[in-house]
C-alpha positions in Angstrom: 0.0 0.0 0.0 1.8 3.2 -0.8 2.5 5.5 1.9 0.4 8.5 2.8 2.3 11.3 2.6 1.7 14.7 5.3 1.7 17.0 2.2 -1.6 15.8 1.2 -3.3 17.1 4.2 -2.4 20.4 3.8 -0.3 23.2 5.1 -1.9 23.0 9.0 1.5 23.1 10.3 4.8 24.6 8.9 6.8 21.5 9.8 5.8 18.0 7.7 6.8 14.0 9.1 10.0 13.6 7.3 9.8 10.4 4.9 13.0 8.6 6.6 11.1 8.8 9.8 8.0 7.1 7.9 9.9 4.9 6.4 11.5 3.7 9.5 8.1 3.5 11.7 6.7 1.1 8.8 9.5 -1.1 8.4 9.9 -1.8 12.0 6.2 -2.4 12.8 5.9 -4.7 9.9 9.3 -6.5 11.3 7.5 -6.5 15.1 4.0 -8.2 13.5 6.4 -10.6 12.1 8.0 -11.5 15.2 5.3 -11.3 17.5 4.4 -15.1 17.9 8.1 -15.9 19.1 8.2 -13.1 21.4 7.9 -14.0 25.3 6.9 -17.3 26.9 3.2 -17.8 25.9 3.7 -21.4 24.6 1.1 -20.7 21.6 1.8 -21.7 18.3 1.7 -19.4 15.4 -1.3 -20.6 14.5 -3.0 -19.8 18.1 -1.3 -17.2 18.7 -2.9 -15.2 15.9 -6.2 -16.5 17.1 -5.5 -15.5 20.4 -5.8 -11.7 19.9 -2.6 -11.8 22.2 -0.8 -9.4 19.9 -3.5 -7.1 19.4 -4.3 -6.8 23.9 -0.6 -6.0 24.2 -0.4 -3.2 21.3 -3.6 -1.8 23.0 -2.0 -2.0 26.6 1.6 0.1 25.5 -0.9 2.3 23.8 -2.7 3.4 27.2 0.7 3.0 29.3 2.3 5.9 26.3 -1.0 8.1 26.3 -1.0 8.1 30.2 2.9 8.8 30.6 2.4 13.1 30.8 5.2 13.7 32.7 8.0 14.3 30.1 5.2 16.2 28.9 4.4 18.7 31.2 8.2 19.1 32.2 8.0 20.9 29.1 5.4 22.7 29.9 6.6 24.0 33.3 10.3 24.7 31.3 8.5 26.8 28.9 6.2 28.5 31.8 9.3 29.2 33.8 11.3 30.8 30.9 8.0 33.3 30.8 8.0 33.9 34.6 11.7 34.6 34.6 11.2 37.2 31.9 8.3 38.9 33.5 5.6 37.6 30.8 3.7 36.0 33.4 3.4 36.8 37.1 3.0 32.9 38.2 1.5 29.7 37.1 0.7 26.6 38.7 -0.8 22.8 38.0 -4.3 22.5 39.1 -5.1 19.3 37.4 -6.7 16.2 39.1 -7.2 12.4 37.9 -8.2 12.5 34.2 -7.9 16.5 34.2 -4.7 18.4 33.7 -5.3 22.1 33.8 -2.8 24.7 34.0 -3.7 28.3 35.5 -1.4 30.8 34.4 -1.6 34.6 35.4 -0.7 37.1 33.6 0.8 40.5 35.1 -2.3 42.3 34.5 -4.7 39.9 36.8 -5.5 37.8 33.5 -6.3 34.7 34.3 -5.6 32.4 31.5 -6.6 28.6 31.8 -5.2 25.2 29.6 -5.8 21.9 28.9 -2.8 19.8 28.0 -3.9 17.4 25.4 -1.6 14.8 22.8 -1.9 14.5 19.2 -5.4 15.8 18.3 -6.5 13.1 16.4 -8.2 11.1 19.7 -11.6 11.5 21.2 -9.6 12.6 24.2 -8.9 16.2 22.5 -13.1 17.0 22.9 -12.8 16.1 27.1 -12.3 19.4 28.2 -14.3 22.1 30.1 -13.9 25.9 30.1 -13.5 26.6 33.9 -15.6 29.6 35.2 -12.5 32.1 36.2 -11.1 31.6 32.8 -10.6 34.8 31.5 -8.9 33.3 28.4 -9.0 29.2 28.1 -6.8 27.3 25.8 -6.2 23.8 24.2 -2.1 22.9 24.6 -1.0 20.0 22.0 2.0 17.9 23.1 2.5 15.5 20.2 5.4 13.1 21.5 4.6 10.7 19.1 7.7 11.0 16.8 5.9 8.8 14.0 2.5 11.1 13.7 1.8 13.0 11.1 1.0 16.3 13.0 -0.5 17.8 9.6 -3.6 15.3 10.0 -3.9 15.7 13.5 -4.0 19.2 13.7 -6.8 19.7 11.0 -8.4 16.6 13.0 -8.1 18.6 16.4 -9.5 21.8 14.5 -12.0 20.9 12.4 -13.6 17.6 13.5 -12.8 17.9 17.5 -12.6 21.2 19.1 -14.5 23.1 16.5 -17.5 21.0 16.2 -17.5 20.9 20.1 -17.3 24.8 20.3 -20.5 25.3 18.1 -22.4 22.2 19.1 -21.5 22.7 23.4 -21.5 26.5 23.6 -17.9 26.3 24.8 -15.4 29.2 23.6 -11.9 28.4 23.0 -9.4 31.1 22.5 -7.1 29.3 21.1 -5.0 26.0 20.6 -0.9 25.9 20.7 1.0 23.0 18.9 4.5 22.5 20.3 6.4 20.3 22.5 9.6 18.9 22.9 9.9 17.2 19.6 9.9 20.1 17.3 12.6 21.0 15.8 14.3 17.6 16.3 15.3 15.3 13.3 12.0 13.7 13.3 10.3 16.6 13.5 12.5 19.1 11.5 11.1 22.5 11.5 11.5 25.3 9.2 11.5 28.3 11.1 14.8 27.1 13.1 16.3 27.0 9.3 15.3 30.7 9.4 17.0 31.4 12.2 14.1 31.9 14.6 13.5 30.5 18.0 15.0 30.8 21.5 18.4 28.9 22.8 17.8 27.3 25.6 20.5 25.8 27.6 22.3 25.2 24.2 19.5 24.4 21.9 17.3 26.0 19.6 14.0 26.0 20.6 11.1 26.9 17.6 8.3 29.3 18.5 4.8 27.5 19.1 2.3 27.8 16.4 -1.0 29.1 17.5 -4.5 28.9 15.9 -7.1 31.7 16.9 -10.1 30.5 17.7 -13.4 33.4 16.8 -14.3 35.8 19.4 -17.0 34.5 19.4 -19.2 31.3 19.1 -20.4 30.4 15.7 -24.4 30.0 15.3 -26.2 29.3 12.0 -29.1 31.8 12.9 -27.1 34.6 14.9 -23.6 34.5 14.8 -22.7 32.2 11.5 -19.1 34.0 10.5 -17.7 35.6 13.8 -15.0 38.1 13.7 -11.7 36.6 14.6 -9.3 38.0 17.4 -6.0 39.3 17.1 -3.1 37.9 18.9 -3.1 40.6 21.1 -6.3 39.6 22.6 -4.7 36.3 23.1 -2.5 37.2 26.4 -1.0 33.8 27.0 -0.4 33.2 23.4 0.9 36.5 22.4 3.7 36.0 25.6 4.8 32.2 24.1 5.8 33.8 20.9 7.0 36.9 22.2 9.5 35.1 24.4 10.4 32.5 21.5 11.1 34.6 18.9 8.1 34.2 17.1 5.4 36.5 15.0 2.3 36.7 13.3 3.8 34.1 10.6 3.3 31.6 13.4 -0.6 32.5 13.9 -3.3 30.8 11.9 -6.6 31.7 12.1 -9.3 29.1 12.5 -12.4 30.9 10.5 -15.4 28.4 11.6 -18.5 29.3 9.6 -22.1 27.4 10.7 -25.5 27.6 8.8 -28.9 25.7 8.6 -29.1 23.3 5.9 -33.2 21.7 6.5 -33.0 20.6 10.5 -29.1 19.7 10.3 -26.1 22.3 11.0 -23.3 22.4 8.8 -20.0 24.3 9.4 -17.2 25.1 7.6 -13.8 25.8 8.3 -10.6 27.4 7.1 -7.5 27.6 8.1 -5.8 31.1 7.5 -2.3 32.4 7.4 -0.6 35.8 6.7 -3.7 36.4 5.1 -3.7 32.7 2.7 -6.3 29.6 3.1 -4.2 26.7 3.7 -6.4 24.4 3.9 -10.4 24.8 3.7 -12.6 22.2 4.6 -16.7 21.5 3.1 -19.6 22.4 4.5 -19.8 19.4 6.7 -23.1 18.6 8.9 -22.7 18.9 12.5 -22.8 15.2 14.1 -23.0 16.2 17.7 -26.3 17.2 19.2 -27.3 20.5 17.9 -27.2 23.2 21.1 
């Protein structure tokens, strides 16, 4: 089956799943299905080992183990958080997450109090479990992707269109905005272009890339009142504006996430299209609203 390559899913993010990391991915899964019936002490044959769905139970199992290992993760987070504090960005932040939640509160200098949910790659029905807490002034989605072998192109137009928009319009949430970066960009599975232009941050010797942001409307979409919001400027977006001030990024690192919603008989349909520096980089259909209409 030929490979599907990132480029086909559009510009979402400057940085694109290089094909020696691809190619690498495949050829060692394909060598670990091949293997997996003389692996460990099961006693099965090949034969009933493939019929005992063995394989498939332990694939499952490091899957949740990966998913639920967040602490590499939010070490970047508090690193990236501290670097803001130190430079007078931010007055403080803190962890307030519990069990299955993992807010962060961060607050600004000017009392802003500016909430976010630490999430993975986007492309899971975990990237809809969020809430907007009641003292958010300002309430993000953060995307640590430290899956070297996704293609972050698909998941962010996953966690934009089909996820978090379609949740905004269809729960009444507002989301300011979502920030894609972790600890894995900019590395040599994850090569990323703006550190061949010379932009980021060094950071105890390395060069760390700016985030990329996506606006979110001011507003949330409705197909009888509100059906093309206005979108916000960075400015407006405190905690995001301070990430990219710090890591030497600009507005070339913003996309806008225009949602548009309308009536089509008794179903809603939205639309959405991703904007920067003033181009569509990728545009979706009008596609019909699956969750419960508000």
């Amino acid at each position: 089956m030929p490979r599907k390559k990132a480029s086909a899913t559009g510009d979402t993010v400057p940085c694109i799943l290089s094909d020696e990391t691809v190619d690498m991915v495949e050829k060692y899964a394909e060598a670990l299905r091949t293997a997996a019936p003389t692996i460990g002490d099961h006693g099965l044959t090949p034969a009933e080992f493939q019929r005992s769905g063995l394989f498939r139970s332990a694939i499952e199992r490091l899957r949740g183990q990966q998913a639920a290992a967040t602490k590499e993760k939010y070490a970047f987070v508090e690193r990236a958080l501290d670097q803001l504090q130190a430079a007078g960005l931010i007055a403080d932040h803190k962890f307030t997450g519990a069990g299955d939640r993992h807010d962060f509160h961060v607050y600004m200098p000017g009392k802003r109090v500016c909430v976010f949910e630490a999430k993975g790659c986007l492309d899971g029905n975990n990237t809809t479990i969020f809430q907007r807490p009641p003292n958010a002034e300002e309430f993000l989605i953060w995307s640590l992707c430290q899956n070297q072998g996704s293609d972050l192109r698909a998941g962010v137009w996953s966690g934009t269109h089909t996820r978090i928009g379609a949740k905004i319009i269809a729960e009444n949430v507002h989301v300011e905005a979502l920030i894609v970066w972790d600890a894995l960009c900019g590395s040599p599975g994850r090569p990323c272009p703006k550190l061949a232009e010379g932009r980021g941050l060094k950071v105890d010797g390395v060069m760390i890339p700016p985030p990329c942001i996506y606006l979110f409307p001011r507003t949330i979409p409705d197909p009888r009142n509100n059906p093309k919001p206005p979108m916000p400027r960075l400015s407006e977006v405190a905690l995001a504006a301070a990430l990219l001030q710090h890591f030497g990024g600009d507005e070339r690192d913003v996309t806008e996430v225009q949602i548009e919603a309308r009536m089509k008989g008794a179903s809603v349909e939205r639309k959405t299209s991703l904007i920067r520096s003033g181009r569509v980089v990728r545009q979706s259909g009008w596609t019909e609203l699956k969750r419960a209409a508000r």
